[in-house]
C-alpha positions as CSV (number, residue, x, y, z in Angstrom):
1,X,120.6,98.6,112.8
2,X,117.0,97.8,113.2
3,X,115.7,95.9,116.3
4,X,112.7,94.6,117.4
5,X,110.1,96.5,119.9
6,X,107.3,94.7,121.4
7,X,104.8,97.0,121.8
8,X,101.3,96.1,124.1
9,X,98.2,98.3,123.2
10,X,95.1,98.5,125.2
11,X,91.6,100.6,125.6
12,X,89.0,99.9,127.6
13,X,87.0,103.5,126.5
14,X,84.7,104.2,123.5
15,X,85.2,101.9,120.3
16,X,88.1,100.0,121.5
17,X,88.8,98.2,118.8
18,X,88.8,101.5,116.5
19,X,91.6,103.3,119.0
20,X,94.1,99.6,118.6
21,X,93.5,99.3,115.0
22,X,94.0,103.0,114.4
23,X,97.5,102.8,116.7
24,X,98.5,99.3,114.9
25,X,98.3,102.2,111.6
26,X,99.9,105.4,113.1
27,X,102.8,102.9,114.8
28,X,103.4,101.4,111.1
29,X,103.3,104.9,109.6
30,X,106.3,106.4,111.8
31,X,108.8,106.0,109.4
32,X,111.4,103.9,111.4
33,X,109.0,101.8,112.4
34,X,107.8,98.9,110.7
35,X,104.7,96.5,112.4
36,X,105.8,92.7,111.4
37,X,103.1,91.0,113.6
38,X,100.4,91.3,115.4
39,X,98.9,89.0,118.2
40,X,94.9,88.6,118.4
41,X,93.4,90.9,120.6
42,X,92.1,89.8,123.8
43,X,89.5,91.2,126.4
44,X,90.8,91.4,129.7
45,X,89.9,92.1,133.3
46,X,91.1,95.8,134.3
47,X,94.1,96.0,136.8
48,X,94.8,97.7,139.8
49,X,91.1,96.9,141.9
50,X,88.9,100.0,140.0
51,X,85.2,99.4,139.0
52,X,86.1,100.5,135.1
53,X,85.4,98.6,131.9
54,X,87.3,95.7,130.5
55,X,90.2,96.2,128.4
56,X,90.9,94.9,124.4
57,X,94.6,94.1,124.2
58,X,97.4,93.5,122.0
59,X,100.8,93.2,121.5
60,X,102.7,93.8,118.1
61,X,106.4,93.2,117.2
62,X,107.5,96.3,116.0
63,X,111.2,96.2,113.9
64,X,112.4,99.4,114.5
65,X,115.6,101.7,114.2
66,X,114.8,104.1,116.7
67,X,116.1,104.2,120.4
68,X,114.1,103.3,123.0
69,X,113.0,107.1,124.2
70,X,112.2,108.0,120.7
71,X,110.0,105.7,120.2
72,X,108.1,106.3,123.6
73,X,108.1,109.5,122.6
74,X,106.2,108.6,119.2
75,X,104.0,106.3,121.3
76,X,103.0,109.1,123.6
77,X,101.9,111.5,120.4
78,X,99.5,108.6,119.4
79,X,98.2,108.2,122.8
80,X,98.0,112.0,122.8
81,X,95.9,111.9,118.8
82,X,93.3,109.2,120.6
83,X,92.5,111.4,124.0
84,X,94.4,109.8,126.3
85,X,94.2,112.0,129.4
86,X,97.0,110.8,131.8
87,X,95.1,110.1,135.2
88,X,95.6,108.5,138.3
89,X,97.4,104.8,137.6
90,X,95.4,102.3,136.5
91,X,92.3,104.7,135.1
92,X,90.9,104.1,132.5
93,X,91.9,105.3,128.8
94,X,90.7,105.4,125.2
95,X,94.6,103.8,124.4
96,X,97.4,102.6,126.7
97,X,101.0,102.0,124.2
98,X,103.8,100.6,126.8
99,X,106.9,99.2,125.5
100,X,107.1,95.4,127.1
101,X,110.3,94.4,125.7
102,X,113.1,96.0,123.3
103,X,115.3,93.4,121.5
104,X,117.9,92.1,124.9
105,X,118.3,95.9,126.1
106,X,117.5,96.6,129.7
107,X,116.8,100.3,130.1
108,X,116.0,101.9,133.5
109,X,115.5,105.7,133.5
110,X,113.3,108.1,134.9
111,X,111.4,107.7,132.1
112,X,111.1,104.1,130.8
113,X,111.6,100.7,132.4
114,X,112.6,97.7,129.8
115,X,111.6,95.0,130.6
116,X,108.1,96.4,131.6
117,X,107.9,96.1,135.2
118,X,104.3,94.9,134.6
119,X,105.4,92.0,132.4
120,X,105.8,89.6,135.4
121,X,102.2,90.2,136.6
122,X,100.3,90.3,133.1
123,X,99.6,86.7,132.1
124,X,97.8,88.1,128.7
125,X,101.3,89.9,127.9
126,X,102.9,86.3,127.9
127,X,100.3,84.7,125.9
128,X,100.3,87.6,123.5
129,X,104.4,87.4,123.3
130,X,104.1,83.8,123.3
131,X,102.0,84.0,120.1
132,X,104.2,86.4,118.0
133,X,106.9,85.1,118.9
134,X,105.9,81.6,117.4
135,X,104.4,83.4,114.7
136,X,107.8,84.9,113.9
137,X,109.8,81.9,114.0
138,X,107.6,80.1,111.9
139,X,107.7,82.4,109.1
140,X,111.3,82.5,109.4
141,X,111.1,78.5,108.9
142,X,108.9,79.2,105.9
């Protein structure tokens, strides 16, 4: 049974927009995944207080049959194929994949938190959820 994953990318190093459009593609190609929207993308203050770049954001809606840690997993090799070098929280990076929400499932491992923990604080991840999720409905309606 497939589900839906709402996944937020973000860069703030190098040719941001290349590293989101090129994780919009690999996330699509995994072959239990399937992108069925986007939101715009969005510049956006860095978090956590350090002098760094701003950010491009985006959130897609990702209908998916894979569990939770499998597709973190997958998101982590793409991070991984764009440079990402894991560094002290809330360093910059060429591409940041978190999971925001997963269909109604909380999940609370080691691992992976869903909800997102950040989702309360990040005002861009509402509008961006806000968006698809409109966007979804009305081409349900259609």
């Amino acid at each position: 049974m497939s589900e839906i994953a709402y996944i937020a990318l973000g860069s703030n190093l190098g040719e941001r927009h290349v590293y989101l459009a090129r994780a919009r593609d690999a996330i699509d190609a995994i072959p239990e995944c399937r992108v069925v929207g986007a939101s715009a993308v969005e510049e956006t203050a860095p978090l956590g207080g350090l002098a760094q770049p701003p950010y491009l954001n985006q959130m897609l809606a990702v209908e998916t049959t894979l569990e939770p840690d499998a597709l973190l997993a997958r998101l982590h090799e793409i991070e991984a194929d764009a440079g990402r070098v894991r560094g002290p929280r809330w360093s910059s990076r060429t591409l940041d994949l978190d999971i925001v929400l997963f269909d109604d499932r909380v999940v609370h491992t080691a691992d992976l938190v869903i909800p997102h923990p950040g989702l309360a604080e990040r005002s861009f991840w509402h509008r961006e959820l806000t968006e698809l999720r409109e966007a979804m409905r009305q081409s349900v309606d259609d």
